[in-house]
C-alpha positions, 0 to 999 in steps of 0.5 A: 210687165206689172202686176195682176190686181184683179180679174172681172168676169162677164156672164151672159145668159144664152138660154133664150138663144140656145132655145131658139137654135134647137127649135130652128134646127128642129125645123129645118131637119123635119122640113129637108125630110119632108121636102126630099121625101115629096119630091123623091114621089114626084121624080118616080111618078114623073119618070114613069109617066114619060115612059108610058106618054106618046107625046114627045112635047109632054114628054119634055115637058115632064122631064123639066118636071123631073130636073125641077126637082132634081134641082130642089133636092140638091137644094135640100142637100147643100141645105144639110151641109149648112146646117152642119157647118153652122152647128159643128163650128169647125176650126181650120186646120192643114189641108192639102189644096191637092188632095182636097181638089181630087176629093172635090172631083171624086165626089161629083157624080160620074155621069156629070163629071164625064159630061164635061171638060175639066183640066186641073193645074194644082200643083203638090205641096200646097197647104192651106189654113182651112176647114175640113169642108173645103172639098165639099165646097170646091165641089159646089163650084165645079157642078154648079159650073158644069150645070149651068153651062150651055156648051155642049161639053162645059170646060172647067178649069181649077189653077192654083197658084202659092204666094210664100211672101203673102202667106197666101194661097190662091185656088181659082175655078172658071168656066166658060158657062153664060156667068152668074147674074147679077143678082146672085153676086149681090146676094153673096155681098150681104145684099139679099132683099125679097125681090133679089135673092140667090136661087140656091145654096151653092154658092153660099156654102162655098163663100162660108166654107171659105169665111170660116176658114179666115180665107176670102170669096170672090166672084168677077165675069171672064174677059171673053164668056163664063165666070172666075171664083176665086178663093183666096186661102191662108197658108198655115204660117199665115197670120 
């Protein structure tokens, strides 16, 4: 209620900050484009040496070759989502927790969603304070899920739930999969040392999805078998 006397500005200088971010960037772009390049060669030699080998025990053997590098290129591309997010800085804004599911499901590859289970429970009219990955990063956990499960047919479940009182928004992805070791769950609290470290991004992408959008990112084990995620979402009249 006074009055304005003066004003102080701070200046600081992010040139050598600035630098070091292009360069890093840099890197990473010439580094994801070799990586997928190589490994696109090892993946269509790899699948013509098992057409042409007799031997079924070879032939297994190459095809873990192949789903190794399967695996590393869509490391290398969950990578390029991160380096998105990092450079962008989206600000959140309404998306709706529906459409945002359906969009998340549509862009798993067909083979992967037919090969298993997956029952949605979200109802319409849910709209959350998010950023515009979200879809991307609920995708993350429905493959990561149907990839990592050991059934023949992996079940996957997505629920949400609303809390107008606690301007709140709750979406939860479980599976009924082997669960998420330890030390992925470690890594993901800001635990990360040379000798425990996270095996992919996935999970990564999806807690900084969640982050930046000021929601929260949790990961428990099932009472029976498999894993719970759950993201905690603001609504758009939360604080």
């Amino acid at each position: 209620g006074g009055t304005v006397v003066g004003a102080v500005g701070v200046g600081e200088d992010r040139t050598e900050a600035s630098i070091r971010e292009e360069r890093l960037a840099v890197l990473t772009r010439v580094l994801r484009h070799n990586f997928r390049n190589d490994l696109n060669v090892v993946t269509g030699f790899t699948e013509r040496a098992i057409e042409t080998v007799d031997d079924p025990k070879l032939a297994t053997e190459l095809e873990r070759v192949v789903d190794t590098a399967e695996r590393l290129l869509r490391v290398g591309e969950t990578s390029r989502r991160v380096e998105r997010l990092l450079a962008d800085q989206p600000t959140p804004t309404g998306i709706d927790l529906a459409e945002a599911v359906d969009e998340a499901l549509l862009s798993l590859p067909a083979d992967l969603r037919a090969s298993a289970d997956i029952e949605v429970d979200v109802p319409d009219g849910i709209t959350v304070s998010a950023i515009g990955y979200l879809a991307e990063a609920i995708a993350e956990l429905v493959e990561n899920a149907i990839r990592h499960g050991e059934s023949e047919r992996p079940r996957v479940e997505i629920a949400a739930t609303e809390l107008p009182s606690e301007s709140w928004a709750s979406l939860v992805v479980t599976d009924d999969g082997p669960g998420i070791a330890p030390a992925e769950r470690s890594v993901l609290a800001g635990e990360e040392t040379p000798l425990e470290h996270a095996s992919g991004l996935g999970l990564w992408y999806a807690n900084w999805v969640v982050s930046v959008g000021g929601g929260s990112f949790d990961i428990s084990e099932r009472k029976t078998s498999g894993t719970r995620i759950e993201m905690e979402l603001r609504t758009p009249d939360g604080e």
